[in-house]
C-alpha positions as CSV (number, residue, x, y, z in Angstrom):
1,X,48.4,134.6,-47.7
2,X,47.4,130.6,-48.5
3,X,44.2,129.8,-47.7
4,X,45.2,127.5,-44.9
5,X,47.1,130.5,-42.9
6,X,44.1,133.0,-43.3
7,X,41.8,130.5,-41.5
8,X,44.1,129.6,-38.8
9,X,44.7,133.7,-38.0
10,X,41.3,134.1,-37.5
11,X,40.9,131.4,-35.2
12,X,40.9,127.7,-37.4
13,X,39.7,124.7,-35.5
14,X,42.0,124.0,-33.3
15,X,39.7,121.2,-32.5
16,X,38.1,122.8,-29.6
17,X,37.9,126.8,-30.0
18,X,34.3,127.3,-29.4
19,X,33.6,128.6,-32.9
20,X,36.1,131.2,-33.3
21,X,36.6,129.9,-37.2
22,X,33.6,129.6,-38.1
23,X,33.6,133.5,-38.4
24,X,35.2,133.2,-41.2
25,X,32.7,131.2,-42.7
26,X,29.8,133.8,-41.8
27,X,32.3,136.3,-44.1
28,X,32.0,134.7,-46.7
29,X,28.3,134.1,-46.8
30,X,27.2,137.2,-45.6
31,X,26.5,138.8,-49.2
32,X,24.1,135.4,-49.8
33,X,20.9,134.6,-48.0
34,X,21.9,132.6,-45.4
35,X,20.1,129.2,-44.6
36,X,16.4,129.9,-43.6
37,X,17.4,127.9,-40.0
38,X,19.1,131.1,-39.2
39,X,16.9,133.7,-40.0
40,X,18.0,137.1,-39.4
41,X,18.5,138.4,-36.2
42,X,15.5,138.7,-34.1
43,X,13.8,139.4,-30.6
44,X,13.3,142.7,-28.1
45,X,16.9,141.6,-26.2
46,X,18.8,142.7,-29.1
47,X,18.8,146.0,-29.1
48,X,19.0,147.2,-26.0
49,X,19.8,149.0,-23.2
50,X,23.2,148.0,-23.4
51,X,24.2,145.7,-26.8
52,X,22.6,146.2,-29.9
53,X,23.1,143.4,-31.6
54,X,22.1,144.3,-34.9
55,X,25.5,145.9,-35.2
56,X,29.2,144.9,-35.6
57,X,30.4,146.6,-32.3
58,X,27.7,145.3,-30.4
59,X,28.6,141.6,-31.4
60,X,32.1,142.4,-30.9
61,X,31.5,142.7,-27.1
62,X,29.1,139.8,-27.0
63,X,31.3,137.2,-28.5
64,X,33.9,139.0,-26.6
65,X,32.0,138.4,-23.4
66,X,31.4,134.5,-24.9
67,X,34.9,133.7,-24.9
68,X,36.6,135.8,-22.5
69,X,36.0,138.5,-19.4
70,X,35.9,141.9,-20.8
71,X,38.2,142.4,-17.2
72,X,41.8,141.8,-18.6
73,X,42.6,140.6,-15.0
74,X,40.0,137.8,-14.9
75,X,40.4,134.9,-17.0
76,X,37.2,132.2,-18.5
77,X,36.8,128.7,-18.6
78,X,34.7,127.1,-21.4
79,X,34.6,123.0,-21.0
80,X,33.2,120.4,-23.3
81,X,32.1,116.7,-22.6
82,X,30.9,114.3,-25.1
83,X,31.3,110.7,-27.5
84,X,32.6,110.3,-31.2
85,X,30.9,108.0,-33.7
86,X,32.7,106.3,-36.3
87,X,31.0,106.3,-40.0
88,X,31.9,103.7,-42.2
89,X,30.1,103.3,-45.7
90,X,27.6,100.5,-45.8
91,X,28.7,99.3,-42.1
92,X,26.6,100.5,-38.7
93,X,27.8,103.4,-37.2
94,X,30.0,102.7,-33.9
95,X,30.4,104.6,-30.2
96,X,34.1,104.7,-30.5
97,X,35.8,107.2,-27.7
98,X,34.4,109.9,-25.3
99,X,36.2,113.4,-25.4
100,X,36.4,115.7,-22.6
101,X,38.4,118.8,-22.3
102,X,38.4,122.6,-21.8
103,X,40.1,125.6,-22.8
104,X,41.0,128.3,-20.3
105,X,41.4,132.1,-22.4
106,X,41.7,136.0,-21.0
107,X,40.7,139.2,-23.6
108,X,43.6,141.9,-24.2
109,X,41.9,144.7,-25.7
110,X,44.3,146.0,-28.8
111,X,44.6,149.8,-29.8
112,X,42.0,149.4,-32.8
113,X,39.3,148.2,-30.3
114,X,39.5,144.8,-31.2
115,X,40.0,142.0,-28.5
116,X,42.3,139.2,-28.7
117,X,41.2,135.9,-27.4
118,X,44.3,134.7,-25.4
119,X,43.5,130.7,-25.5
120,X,45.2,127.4,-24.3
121,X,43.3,124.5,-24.5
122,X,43.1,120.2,-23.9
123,X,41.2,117.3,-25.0
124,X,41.7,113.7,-23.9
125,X,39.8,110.7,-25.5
126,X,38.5,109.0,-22.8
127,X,36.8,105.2,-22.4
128,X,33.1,104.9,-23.2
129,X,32.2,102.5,-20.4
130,X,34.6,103.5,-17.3
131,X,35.7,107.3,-18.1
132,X,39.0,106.5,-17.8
133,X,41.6,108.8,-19.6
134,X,43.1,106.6,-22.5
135,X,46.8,106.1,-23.3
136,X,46.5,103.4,-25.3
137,X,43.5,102.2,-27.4
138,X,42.6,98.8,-29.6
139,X,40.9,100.2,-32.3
140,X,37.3,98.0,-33.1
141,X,37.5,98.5,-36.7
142,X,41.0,97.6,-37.1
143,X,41.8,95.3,-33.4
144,X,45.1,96.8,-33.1
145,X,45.9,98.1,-30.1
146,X,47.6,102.0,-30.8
147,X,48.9,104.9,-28.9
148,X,46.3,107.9,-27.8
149,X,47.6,111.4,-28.6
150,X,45.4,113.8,-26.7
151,X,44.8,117.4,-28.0
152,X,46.6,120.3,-26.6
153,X,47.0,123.4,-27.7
154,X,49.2,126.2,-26.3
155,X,48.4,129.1,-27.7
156,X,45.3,129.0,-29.9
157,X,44.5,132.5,-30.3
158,X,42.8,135.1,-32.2
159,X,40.9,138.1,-32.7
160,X,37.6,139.7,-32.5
161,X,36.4,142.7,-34.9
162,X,33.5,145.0,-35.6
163,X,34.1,143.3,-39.0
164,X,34.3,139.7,-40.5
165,X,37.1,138.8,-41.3
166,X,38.4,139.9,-45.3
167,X,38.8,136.8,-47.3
168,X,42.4,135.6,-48.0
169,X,44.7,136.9,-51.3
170,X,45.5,133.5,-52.7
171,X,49.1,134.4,-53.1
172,X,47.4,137.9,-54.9
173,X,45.3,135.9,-57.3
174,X,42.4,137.3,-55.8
175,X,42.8,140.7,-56.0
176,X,39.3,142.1,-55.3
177,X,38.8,144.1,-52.8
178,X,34.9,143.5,-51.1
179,X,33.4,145.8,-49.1
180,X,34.0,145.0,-45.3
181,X,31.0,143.2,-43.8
182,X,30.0,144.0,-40.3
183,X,30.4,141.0,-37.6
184,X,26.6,140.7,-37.0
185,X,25.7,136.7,-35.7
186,X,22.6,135.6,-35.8
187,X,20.9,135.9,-32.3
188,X,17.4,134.7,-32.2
189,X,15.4,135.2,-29.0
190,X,13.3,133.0,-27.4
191,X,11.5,133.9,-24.2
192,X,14.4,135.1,-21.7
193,X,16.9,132.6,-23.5
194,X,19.1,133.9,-26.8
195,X,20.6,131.6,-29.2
196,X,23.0,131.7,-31.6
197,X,24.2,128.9,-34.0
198,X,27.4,129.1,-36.1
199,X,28.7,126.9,-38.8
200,X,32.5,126.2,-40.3
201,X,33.2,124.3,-43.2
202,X,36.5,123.8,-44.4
203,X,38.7,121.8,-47.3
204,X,42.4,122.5,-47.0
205,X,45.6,120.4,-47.5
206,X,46.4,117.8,-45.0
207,X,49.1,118.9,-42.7
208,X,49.9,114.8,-42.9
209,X,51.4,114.1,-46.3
210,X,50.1,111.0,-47.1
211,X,53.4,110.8,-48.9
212,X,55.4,110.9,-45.7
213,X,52.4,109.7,-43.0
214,X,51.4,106.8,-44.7
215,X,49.4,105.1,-42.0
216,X,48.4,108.7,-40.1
217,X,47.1,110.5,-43.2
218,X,43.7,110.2,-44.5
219,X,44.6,111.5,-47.9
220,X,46.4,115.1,-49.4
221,X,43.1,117.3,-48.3
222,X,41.3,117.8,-45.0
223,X,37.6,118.3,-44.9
224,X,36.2,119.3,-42.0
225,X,33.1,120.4,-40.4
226,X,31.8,122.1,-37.3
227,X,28.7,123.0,-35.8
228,X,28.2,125.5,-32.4
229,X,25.2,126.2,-30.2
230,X,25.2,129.0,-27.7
231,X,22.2,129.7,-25.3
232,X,22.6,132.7,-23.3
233,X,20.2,134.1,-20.9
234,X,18.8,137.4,-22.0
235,X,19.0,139.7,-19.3
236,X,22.7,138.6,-18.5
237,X,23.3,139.7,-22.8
238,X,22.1,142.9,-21.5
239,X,23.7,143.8,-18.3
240,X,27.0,145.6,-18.3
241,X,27.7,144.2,-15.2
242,X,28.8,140.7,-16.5
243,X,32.0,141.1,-18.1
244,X,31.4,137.7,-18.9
245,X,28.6,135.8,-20.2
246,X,27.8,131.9,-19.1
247,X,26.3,130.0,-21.9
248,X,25.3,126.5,-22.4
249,X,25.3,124.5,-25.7
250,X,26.4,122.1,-28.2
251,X,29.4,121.1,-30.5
252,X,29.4,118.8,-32.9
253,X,32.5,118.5,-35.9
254,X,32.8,116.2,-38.8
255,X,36.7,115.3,-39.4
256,X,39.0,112.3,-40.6
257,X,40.1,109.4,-38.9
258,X,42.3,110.4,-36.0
259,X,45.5,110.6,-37.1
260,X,46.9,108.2,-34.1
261,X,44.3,105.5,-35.0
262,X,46.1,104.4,-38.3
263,X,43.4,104.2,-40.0
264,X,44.7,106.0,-43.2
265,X,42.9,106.8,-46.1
266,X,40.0,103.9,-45.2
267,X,36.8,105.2,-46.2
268,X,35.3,107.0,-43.5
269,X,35.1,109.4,-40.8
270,X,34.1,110.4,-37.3
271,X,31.7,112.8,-36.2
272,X,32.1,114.7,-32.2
273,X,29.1,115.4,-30.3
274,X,28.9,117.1,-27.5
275,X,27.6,120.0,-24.4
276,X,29.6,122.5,-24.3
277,X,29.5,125.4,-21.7
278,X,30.7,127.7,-19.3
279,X,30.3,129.8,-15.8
280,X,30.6,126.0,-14.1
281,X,33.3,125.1,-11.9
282,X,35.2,122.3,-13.5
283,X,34.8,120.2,-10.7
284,X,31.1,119.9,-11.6
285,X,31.3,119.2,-14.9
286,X,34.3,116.6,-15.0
287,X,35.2,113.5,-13.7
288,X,38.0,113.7,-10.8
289,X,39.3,110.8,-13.6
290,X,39.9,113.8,-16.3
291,X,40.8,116.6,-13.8
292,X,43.8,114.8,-11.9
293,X,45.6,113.6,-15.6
294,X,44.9,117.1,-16.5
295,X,46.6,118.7,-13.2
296,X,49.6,115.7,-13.9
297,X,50.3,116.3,-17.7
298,X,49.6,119.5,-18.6
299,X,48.8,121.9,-15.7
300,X,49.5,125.0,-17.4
301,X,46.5,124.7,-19.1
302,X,44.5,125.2,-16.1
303,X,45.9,129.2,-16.6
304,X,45.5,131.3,-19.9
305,X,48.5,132.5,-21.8
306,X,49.5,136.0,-20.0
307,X,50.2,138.1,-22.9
308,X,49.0,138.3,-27.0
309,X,51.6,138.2,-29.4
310,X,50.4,137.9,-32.8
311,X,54.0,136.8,-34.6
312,X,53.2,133.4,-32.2
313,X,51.1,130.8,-34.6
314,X,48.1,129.1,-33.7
315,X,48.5,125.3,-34.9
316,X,45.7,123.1,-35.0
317,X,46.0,119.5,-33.9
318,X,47.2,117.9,-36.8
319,X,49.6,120.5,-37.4
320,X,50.9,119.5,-34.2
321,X,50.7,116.3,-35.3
322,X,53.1,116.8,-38.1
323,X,55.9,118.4,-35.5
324,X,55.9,116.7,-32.5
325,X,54.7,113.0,-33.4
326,X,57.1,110.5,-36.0
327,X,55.3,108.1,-38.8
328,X,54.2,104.9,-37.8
329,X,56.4,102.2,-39.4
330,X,54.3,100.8,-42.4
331,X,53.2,97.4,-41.7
């Protein structure tokens, strides 16, 4: 399995996916100390009466309960609302788009115990100034006016373990066989509040030839970067009663020039940041702006996929990129 198809099994970025890659990630740092910011898990709440979450099946059901409702009937909303900065080397930083979207998932418990995330999800890039949902854009570093291509992803799905995830073959180059770690996050309690932070760093080829997307790519290898924040009230983490857990937080990613801005392989990039959330109604948290073009364009995504079927790929945006949009003619 290439490295690229291993991440996006588990859960890759999909842009939006409230952290589901960065599991992978955690895998592959569990056997080192992780960064001192994390700490191990700590606090009274974490072990007890109903989760311990010093264990792998005890996490399991919490980030199952994060991203879904343990009730296969009920499905979960998770929304996210914030601004992208552009980074240019040696130049100020710029306030270049808003981002709003949300992703709308249900839980479908498999034989082995594990639940699969059942996910469809849909960003649009949005004005600074007004709110207004954005079709077309001039671009302020490059004052050509070009053609917005929202996010939306339909599935994006994955799975949740006892375990991490094992880390990919390399086409059988990497033949060891490590022991399997167990899928413990690192909850740190503060007063009746929990938090958890998770981290994804990735380098993989660009699903934009530069060959072939000569003006969309920013060069033969991806590297991006995310960054998720969940606060989740104690007592809540503890009672069986909620199926599924409200949180509050942040996300913040690190990623190439849009592919739709043209901007190529200019030196650069763009960092997200954003709340992120869920147990709101969607009306509260978006503008009526985001919410009609939503219900106009795409209103499946206001329902989760029905069913899991793990033979259907999970594409991130710029794979989707690659098979539904055509090269901008070279100027």
């Amino acid at each position: 399995m290439e490295r690229r198809q291993f991440f996006k099994n588990i859960g890759n970025l999909g842009a939006l996916s409230a952290g589901a890659a960065a599991l992978s990630v955690f895998s592959q740092q569990a056997n080192a100390d992780l960064p001192s910011a994390y700490g191990g898990a700590t606090g009274d709440a974490l072990n007890g009466p109903y989760l311990d979450l010093r264990t792998g099946v005890g996490n399991k059901l919490a980030y199952s309960r994060l991203n879904g409702d343990l009730d296969e009937s009920k499905q979960k909303t998770g929304w996210f609302k914030g601004y992208i900065m552009a980074i240019r080397p040696n130049k100020p930083i710029l306030d270049v788009l808003g981002v709003a979207g949300f992703g709308v998932s249900r839980l479908e418990q498999q034989t082995d115990g594990s639940f699969a995330k059942i996910l469809r999800e849909v960003a649009l890039y949005t004005d600074l100034r007004s709110g207004e949902v954005l079709e077309e854009y001039k671009n302020p570093m490059t004052n050509e006016v070009v053609r917005v291509v929202p996010i939306a992803n339909d599935p994006f799905n994955y799975v949740i373990e006892d375990y991490f995830p094992q880390p990919p073959k390399f086409g059988d180059l990497n033949t060891e066989e490590p022991p399997k770690i167990p899928f413990i996050l690192p909850w740190q309690q503060r007063g009746d509040r929990l938090d958890m932070e998770i981290h994804i760093n990735l380098f993989y080829p660009n699903a934009l030839n530069p060959n072939k997307w000569k003006r969309e790519s920013s060069g033969p290898m991806m590297q991006v970067s995310e960054a998720f924040a969940y606060h989740v009230d104690a007592q809540k983490m503890q009672d069986p009663k909620y199926t599924s857990l409200p949180f509050s937080g942040t996300w913040n990613r690190i990623t190439p020039w849009l592919p739709w801005m043209l901007m190529g392989d200019t030196p650069g990039h763009m960092i997200y940041s954003a709340f992120m959330g869920s147990g709101e109604d969607l009306e509260e948290v978006h503008s009526r702006q985001v919410l009609d073009y939503v219900e106009k364009n795409y209103p499946k995504y206001f329902t989760a996929p029905e069913t899991y079927d793990p033979k259907t790929p999970s594409l991130s945006s710029f794979e989707l990129y690659a098979i539904e949009q055509t090269p901008a003619p070279v100027k």
